[in-house]
VOFI-307546 format. One line per field, with one value per atom (N, C-alpha, C): x, y, z; chain; atom name; residue in three letters. Coordinates in steps of 0.001 Angstrom, whole numbers, plus 500000, padded with zeros to 6 digits. Layout:
REM residues N
px = c(X;...)
py = c(Y;...)
pz = c(Z;...)
chaine = c(A;...)
atome = c(CA;...)
residu = c(ala;...)
***
This chain:
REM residues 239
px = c(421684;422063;422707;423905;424613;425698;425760;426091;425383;426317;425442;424184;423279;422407;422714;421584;422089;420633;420848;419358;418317;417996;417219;416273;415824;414891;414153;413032;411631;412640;412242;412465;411540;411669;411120;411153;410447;411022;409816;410357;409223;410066;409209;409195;409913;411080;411271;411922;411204;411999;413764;414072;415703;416363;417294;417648;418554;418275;418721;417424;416300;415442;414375;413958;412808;411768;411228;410126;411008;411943;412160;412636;412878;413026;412360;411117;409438;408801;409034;407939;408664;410477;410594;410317;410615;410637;408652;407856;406519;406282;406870;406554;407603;408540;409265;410523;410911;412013;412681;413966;414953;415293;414366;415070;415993;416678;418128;419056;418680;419700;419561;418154;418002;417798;417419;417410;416192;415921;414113;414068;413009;412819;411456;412205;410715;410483;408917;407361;406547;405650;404468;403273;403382;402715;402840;403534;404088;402586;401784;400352;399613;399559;399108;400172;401021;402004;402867;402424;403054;402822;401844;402065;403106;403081;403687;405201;405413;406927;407384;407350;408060;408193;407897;407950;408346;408735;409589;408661;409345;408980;408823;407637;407855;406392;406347;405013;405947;404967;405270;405291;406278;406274;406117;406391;406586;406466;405970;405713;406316;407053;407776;407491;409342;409028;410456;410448;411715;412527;413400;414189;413797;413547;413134;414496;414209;415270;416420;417379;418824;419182;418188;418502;419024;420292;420928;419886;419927;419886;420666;421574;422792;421805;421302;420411;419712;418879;417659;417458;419035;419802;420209;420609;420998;419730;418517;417205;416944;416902;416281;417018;417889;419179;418692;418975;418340;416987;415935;415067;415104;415519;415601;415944;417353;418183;417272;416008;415960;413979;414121;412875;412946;412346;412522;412254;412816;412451;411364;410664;409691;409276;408444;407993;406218;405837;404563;403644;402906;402184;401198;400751;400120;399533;398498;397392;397557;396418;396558;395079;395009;393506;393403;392087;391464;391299;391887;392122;390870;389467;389052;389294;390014;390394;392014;392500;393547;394163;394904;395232;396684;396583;398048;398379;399475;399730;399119;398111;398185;398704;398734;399003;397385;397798;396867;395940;396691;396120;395809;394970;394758;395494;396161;397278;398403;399107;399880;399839;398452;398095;398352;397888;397760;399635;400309;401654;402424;402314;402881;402175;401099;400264;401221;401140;401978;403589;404439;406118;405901;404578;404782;404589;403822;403457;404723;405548;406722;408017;408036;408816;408122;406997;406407;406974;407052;407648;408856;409413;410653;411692;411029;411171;410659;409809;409085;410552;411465;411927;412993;413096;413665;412866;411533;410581;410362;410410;409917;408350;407381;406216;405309;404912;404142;403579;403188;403094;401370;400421;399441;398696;398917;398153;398363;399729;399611;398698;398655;397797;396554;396320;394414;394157;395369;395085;394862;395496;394637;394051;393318;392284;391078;390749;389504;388562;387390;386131;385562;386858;386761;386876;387528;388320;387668;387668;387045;387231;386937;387405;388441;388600;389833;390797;390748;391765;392730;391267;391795;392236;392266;392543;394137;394208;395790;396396;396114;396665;397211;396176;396762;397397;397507;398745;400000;399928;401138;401475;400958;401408;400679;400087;399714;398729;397565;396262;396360;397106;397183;398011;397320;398998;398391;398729;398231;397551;396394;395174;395038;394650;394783;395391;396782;397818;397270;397576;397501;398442;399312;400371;399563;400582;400290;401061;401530;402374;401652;401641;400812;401287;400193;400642;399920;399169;398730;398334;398148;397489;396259;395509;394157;392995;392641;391995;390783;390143;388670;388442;389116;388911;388850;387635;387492;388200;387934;388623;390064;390817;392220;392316;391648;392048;391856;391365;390958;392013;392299;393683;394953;395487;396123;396383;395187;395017;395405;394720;395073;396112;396871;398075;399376;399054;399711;399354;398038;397813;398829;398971;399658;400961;401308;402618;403334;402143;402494;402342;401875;402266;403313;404189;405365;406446;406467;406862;407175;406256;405614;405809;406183;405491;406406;406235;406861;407505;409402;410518;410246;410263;410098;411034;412335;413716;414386;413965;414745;413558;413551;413379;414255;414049;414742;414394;415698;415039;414812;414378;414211;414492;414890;414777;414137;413580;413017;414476;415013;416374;415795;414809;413716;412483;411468;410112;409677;409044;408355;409297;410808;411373;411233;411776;411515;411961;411797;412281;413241;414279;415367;415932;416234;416579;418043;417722;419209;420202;419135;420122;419399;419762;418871;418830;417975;417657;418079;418231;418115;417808;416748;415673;417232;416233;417306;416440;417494;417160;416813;415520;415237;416178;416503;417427;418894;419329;420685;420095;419121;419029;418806;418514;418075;419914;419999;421620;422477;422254;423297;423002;421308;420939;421632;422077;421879;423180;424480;425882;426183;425170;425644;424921;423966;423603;424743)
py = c(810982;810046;810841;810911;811649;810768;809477;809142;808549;808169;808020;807255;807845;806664;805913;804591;803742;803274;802259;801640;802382;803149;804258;804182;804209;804389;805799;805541;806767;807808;809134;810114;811180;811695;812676;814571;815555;816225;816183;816931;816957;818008;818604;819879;819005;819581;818928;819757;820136;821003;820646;822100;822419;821256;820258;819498;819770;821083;821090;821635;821735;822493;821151;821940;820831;820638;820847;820991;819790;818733;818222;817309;816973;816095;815898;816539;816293;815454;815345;815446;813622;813829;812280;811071;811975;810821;810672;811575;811217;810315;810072;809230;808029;807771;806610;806227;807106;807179;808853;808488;809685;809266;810181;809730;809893;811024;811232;810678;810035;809044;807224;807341;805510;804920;805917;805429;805468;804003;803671;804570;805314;806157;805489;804869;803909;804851;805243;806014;805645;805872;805255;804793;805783;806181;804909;803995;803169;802871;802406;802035;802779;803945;805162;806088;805219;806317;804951;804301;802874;803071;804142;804413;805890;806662;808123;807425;806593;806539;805859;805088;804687;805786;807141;808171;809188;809306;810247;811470;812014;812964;814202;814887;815591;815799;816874;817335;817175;816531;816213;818012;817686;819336;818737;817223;816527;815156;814699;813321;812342;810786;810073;810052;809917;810044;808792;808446;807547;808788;808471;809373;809269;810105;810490;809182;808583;808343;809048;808543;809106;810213;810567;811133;810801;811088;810464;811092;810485;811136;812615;812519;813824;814813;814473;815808;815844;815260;815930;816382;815871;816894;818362;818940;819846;820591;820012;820586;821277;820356;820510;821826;821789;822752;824468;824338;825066;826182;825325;825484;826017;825537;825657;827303;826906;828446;829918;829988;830894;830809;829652;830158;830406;831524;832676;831519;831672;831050;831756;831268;832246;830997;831784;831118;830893;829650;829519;828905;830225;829065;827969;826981;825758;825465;824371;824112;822216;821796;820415;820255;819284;819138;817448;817424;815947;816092;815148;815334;813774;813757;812628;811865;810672;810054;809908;811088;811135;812366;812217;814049;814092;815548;816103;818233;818254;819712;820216;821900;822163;823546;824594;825821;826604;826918;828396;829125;829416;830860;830501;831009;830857;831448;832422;833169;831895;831688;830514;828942;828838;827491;827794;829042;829705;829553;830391;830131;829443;828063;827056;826261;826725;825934;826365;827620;828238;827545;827259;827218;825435;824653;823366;823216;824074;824190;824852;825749;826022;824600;824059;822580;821623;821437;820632;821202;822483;822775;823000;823134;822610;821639;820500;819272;818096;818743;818349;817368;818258;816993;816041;816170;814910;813780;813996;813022;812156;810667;809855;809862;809673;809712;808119;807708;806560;806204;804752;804314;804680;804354;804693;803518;802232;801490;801805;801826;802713;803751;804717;805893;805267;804416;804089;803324;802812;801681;802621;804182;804513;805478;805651;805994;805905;806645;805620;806452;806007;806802;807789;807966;809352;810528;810181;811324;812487;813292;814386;814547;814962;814753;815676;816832;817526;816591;816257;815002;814415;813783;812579;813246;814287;814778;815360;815619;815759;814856;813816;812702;811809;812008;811745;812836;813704;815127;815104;814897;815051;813730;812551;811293;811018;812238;812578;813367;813239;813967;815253;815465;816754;817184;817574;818952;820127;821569;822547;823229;823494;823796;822930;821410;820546;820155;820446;820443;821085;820583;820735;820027;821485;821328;820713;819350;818821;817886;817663;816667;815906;814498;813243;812834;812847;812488;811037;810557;809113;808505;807258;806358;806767;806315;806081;805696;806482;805770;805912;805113;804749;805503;805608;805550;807285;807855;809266;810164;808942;809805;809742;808450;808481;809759;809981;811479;812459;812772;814071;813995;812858;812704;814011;813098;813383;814760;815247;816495;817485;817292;818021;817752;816882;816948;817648;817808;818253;819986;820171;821819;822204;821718;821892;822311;821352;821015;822314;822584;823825;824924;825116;825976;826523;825740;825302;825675;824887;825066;826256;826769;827833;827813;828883;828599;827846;827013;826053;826666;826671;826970;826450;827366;826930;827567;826613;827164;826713;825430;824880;823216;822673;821761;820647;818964;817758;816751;816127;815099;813927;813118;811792;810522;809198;808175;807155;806250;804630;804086;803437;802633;801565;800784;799241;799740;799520;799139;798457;799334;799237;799465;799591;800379;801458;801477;803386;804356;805417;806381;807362;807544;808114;809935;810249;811898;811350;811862;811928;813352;814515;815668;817241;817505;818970;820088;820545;821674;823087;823656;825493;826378;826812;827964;829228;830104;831443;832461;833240;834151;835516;835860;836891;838688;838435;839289;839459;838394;838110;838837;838987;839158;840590;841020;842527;843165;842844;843295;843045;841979;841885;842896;843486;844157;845269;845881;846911;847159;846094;846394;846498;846197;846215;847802;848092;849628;850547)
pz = c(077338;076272;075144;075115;074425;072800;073271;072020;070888;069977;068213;068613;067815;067665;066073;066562;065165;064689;063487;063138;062984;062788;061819;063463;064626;065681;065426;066094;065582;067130;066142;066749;067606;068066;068875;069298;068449;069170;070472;071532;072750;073327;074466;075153;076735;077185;078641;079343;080766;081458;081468;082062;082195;082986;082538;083698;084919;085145;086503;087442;086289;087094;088134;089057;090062;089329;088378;087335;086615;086209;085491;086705;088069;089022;089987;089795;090030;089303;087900;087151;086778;086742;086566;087489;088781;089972;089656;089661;089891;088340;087502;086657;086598;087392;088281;087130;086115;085187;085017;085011;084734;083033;081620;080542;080283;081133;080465;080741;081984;082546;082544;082315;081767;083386;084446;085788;086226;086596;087153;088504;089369;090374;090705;092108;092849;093387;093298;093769;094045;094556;095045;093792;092701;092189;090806;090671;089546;088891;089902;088930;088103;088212;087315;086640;085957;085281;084338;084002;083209;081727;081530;079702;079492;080221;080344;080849;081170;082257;080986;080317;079156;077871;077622;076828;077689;078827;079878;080020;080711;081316;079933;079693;078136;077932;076902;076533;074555;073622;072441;071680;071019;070130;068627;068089;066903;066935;066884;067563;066729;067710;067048;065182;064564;063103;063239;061909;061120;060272;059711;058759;057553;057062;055577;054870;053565;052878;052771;052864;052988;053975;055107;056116;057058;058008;058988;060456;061265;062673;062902;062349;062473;061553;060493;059816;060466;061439;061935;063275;063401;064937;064317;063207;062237;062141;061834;061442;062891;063980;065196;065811;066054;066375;065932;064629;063781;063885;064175;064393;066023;066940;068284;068905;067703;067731;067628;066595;066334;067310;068451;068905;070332;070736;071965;073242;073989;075816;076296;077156;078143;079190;080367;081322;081138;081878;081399;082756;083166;084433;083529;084479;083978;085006;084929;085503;085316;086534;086182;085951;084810;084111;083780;083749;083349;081887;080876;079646;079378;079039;079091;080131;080084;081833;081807;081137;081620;082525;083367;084039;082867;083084;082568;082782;082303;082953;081278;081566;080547;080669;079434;079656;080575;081656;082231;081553;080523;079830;078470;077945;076466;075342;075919;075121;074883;076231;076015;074949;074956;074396;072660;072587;071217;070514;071944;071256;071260;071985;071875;070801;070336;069192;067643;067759;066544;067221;067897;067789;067331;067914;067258;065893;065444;063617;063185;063571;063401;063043;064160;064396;063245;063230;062323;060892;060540;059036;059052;060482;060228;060051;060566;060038;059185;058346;057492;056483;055916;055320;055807;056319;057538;058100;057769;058558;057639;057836;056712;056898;055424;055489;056040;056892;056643;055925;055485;054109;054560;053099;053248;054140;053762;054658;056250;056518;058197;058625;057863;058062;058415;056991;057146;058394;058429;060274;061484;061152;062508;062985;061779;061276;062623;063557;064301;064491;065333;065037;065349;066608;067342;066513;065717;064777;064228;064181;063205;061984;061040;059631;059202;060186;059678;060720;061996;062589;061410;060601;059517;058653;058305;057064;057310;058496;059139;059290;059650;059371;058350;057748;055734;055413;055581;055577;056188;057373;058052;058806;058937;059344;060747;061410;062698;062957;063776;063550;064278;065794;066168;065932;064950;064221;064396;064230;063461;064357;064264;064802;065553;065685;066476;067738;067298;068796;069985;070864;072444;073148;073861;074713;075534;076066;077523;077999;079386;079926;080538;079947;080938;081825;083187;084526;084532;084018;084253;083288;083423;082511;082392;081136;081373;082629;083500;084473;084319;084549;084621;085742;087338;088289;088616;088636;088737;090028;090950;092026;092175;091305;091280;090305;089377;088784;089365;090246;090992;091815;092407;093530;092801;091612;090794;090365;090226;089959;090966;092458;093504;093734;093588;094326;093282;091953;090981;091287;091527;091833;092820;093888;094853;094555;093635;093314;092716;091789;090757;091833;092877;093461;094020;094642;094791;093334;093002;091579;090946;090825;089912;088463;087293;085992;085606;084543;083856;082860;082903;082122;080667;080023;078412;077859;078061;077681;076886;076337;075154;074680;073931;073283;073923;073327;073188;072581;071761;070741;071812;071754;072235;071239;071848;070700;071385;070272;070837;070188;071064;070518;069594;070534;069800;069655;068615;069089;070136;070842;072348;073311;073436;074310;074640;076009;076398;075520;075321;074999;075574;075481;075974;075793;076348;075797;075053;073953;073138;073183;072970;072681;073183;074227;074713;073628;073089;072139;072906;073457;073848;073141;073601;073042;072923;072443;072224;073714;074157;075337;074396;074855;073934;074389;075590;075996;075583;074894;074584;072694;072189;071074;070466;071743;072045;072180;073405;073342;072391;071276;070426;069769;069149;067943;068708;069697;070295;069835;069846;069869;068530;067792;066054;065347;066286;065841;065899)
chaine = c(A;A;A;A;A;A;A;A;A;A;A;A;A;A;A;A;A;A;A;A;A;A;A;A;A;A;A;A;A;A;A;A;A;A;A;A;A;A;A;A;A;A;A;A;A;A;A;A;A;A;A;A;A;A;A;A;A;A;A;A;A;A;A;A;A;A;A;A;A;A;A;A;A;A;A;A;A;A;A;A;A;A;A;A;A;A;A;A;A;A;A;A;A;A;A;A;A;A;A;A;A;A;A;A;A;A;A;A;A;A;A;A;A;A;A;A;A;A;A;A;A;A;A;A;A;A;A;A;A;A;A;A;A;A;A;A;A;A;A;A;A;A;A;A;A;A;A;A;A;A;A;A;A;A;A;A;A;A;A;A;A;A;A;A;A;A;A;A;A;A;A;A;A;A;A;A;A;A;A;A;A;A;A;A;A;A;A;A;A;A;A;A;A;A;A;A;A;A;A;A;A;A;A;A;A;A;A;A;A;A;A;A;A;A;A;A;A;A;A;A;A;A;A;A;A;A;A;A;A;A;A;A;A;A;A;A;A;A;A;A;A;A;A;A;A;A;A;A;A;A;A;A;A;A;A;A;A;A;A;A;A;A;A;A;A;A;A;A;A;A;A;A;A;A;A;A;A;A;A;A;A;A;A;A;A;A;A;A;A;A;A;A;A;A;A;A;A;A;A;A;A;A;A;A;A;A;A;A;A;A;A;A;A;A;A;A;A;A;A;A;A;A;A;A;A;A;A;A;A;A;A;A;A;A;A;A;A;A;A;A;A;A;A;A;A;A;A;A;A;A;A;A;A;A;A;A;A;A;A;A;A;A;A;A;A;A;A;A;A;A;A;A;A;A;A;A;A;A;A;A;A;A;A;A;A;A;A;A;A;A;A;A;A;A;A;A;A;A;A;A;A;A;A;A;A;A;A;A;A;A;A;A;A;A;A;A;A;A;A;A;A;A;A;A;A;A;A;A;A;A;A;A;A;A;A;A;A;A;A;A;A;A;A;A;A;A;A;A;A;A;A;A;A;A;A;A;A;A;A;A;A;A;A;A;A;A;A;A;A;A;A;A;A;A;A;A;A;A;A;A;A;A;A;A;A;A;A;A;A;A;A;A;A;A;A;A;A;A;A;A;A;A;A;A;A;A;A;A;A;A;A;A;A;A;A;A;A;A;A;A;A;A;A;A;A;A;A;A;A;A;A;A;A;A;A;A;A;A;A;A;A;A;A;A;A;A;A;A;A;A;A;A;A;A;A;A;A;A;A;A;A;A;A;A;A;A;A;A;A;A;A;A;A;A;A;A;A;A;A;A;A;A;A;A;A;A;A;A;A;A;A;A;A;A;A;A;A;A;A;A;A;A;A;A;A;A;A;A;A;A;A;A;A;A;A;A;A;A;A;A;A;A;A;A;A;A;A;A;A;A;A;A;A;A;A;A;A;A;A;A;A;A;A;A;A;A;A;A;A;A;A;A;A;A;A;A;A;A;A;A;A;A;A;A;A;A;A;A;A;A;A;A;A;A;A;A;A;A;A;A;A;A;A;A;A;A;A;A;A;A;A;A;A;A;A;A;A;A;A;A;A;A;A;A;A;A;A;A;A;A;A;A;A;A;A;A;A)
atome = c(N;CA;C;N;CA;C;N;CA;C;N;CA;C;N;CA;C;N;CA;C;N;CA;C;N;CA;C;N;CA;C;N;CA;C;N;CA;C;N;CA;C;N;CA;C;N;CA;C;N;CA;C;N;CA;C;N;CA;C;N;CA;C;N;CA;C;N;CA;C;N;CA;C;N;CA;C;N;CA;C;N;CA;C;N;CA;C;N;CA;C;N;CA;C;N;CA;C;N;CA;C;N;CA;C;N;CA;C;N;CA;C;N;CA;C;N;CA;C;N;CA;C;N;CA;C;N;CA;C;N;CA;C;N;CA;C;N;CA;C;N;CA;C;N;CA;C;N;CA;C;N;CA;C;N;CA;C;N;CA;C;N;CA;C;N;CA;C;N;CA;C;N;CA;C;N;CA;C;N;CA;C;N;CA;C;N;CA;C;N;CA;C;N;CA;C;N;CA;C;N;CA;C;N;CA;C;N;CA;C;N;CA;C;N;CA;C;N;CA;C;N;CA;C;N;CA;C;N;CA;C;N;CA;C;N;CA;C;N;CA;C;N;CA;C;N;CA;C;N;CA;C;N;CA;C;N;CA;C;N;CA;C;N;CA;C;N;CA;C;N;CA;C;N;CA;C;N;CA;C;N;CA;C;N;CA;C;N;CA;C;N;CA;C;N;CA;C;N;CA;C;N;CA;C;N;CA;C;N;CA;C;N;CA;C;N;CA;C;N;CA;C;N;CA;C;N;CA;C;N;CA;C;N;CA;C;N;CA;C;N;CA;C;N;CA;C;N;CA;C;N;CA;C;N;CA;C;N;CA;C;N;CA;C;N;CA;C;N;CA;C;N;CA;C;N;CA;C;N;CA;C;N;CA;C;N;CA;C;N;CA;C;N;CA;C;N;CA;C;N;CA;C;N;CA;C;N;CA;C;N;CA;C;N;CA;C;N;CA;C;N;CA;C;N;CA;C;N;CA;C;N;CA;C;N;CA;C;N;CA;C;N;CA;C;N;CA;C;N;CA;C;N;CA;C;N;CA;C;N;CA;C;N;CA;C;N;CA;C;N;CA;C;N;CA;C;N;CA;C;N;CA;C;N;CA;C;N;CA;C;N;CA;C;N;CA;C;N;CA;C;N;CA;C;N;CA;C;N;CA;C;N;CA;C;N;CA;C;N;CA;C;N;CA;C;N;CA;C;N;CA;C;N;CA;C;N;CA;C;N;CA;C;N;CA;C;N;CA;C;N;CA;C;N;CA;C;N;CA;C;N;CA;C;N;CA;C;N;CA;C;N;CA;C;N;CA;C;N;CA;C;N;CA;C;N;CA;C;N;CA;C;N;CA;C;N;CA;C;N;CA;C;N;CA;C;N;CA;C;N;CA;C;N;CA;C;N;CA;C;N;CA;C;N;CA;C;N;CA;C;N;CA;C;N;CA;C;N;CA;C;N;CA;C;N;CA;C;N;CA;C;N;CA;C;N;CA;C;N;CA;C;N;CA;C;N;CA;C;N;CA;C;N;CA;C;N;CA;C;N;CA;C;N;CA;C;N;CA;C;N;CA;C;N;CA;C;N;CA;C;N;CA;C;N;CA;C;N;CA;C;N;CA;C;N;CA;C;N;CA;C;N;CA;C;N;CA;C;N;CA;C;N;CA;C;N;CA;C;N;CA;C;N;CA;C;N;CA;C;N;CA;C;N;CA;C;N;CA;C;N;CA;C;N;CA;C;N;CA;C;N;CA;C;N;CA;C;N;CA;C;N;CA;C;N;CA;C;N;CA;C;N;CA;C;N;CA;C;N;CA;C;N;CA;C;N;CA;C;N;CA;C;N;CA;C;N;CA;C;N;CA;C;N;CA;C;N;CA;C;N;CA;C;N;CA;C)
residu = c(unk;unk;unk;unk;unk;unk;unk;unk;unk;unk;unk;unk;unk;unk;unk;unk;unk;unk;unk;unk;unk;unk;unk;unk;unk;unk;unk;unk;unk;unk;unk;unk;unk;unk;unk;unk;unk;unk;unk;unk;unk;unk;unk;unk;unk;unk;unk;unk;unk;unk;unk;unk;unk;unk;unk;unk;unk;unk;unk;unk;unk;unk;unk;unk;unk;unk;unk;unk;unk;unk;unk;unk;unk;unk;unk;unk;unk;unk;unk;unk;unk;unk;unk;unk;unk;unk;unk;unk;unk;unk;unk;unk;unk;unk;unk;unk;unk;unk;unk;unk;unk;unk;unk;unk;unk;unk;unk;unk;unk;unk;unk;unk;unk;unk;unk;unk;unk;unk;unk;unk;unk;unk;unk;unk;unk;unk;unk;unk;unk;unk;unk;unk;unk;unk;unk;unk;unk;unk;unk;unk;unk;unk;unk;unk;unk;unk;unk;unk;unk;unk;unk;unk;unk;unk;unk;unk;unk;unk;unk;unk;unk;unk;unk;unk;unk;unk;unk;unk;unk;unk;unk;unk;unk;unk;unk;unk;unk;unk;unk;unk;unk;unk;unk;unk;unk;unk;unk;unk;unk;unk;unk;unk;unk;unk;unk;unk;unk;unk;unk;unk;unk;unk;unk;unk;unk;unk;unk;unk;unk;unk;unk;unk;unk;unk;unk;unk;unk;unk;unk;unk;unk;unk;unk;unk;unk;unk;unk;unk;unk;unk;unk;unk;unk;unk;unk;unk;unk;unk;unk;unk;unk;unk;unk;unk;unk;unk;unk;unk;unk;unk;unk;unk;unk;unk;unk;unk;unk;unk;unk;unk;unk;unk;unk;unk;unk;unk;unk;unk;unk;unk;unk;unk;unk;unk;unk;unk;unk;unk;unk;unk;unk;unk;unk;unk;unk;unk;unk;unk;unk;unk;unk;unk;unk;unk;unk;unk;unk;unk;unk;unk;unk;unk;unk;unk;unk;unk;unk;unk;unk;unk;unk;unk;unk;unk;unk;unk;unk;unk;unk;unk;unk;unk;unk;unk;unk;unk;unk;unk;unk;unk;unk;unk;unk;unk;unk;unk;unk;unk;unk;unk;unk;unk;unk;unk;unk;unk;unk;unk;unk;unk;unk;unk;unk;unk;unk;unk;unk;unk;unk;unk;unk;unk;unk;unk;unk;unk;unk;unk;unk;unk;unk;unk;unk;unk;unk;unk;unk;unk;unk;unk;unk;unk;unk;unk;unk;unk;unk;unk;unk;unk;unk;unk;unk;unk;unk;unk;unk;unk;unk;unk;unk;unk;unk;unk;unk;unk;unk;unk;unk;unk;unk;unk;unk;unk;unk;unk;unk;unk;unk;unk;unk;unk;unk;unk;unk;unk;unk;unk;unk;unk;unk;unk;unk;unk;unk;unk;unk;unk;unk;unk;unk;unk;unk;unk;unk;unk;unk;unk;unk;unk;unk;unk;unk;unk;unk;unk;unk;unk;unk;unk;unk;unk;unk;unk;unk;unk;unk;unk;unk;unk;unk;unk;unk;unk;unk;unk;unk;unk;unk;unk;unk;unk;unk;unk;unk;unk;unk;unk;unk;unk;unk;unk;unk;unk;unk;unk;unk;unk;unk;unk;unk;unk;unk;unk;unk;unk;unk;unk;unk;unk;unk;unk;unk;unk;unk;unk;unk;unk;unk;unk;unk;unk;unk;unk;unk;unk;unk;unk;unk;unk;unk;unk;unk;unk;unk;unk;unk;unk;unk;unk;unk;unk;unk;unk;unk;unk;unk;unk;unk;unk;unk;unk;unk;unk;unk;unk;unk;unk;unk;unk;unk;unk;unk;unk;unk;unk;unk;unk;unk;unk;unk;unk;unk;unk;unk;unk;unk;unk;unk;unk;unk;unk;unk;unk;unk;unk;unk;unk;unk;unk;unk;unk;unk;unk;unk;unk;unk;unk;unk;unk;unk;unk;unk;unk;unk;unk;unk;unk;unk;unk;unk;unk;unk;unk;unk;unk;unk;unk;unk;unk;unk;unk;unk;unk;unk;unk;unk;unk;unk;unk;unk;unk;unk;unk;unk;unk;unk;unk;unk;unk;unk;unk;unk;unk;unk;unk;unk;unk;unk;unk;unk;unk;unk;unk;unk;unk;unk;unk;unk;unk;unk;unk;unk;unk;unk;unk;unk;unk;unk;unk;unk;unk;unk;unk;unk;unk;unk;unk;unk;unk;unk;unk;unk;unk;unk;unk;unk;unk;unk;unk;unk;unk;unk;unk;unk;unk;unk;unk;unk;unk;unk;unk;unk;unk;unk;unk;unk;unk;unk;unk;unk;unk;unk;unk;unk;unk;unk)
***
């Protein structure tokens, strides 16, 4: 989805494999939508993937925002860019885990979780003024009881409770299921998968948009990380 957007629609940044990579035509067909292409992918799997298949294929790095007053979409393609430019690529094995009753991919290693925790607090201050703030009565609406008090206290801070410390990389493979052994299914067959696979490309960023409230969410604009090898050789040619 490459042209203008219009009508101020909530934005997105989110984490999405390379689109040429099988890690990003795995992960759409098993959630039965291509976002970048707006193309439904019949699977078997449609009954357990009906909240994740309308927000695409993606692990959140900034979670849907509006535009700050007098901010265009074009500034916070400018911000995003920006920001993108100056953060390193790497590869990341991952694991498939039961998140409460949901499955999803997480990082492997604890090192990993740590530094994708710091590049989203990165993104988060880097788009801090581009993001419009929610009004306060929104905030207090969702507000709920699960919450922890630093949760809530991020939330009245930043519009959103896992921020910071909070955040946790993860890509949702299903709906909510009650059904324990449909999660275990899920799970094994995602282990598998990642075997095959292997580590998950963390090579660039992408904004996403909701065109409407309650429409899908669409890829608008691929981010690209910086190659930390291309940064090395430049310093090298300017010594």
């Amino acid at each position: 989805m490459t042209a203008a957007i219009t009508n101020n629609p909530r934005i997105a940044l989110y984490y999405a494999p390379p689109a040429s990579s099988a890690w990003w035509r795995e992960g759409c067909e098993w959630l039965g939508r291509d976002a970048e292409s707006g193309l439904s992918i019949q699977t078997g799997v449609h009954a357990w993937t009906e909240a994740p298949r309308r927000y695409g294929w993606h692990a959140t790095i900034v979670a849907p925002f509006h535009c700050a007053r007098g901010v265009t979409p074009a500034d916070v393609l400018a911000a995003a860019q920006a920001w993108a430019s100056a953060t390193p690529r790497f590869e990341m094995p991952v694991r498939a885990a039961q998140l409460n009753r949901f499955v999803a991919l997480r990082p492997a290693h604890a090192s990993d979780d740590e530094r994708l925790r710091a590049m989203a607090a990165s993104a988060l201050h880097a788009l801090a003024s581009v993001r419009a703030r929610p009004s306060a009565e929104s905030i207090e609406r969702r507000v709920s009881p699960g919450m922890s008090a630093r949760q809530i206290a991020l939330l009245r801070e930043w519009g959103y409770p896992y921020v910071l410390e909070e955040y946790r990389f993860h890509m949702t493979l299903s709906d909510s299921l009650d059904d324990a052994h449909a999660r275990a299914t899920i799970a094994s067959e995602w282990t598998r998968r990642i075997e095959r696979l292997g580590p998950l490309p963390i090579h660039g960023a992408a904004l996403f948009v909701e065109p409407q409230p309650g429409a899908p969410f669409m890829l608008w604009q691929r981010l690209p990380f910086t190659n930390i090898a291309n940064i090395a050789n430049t310093a090298q040619d300017k010594a």
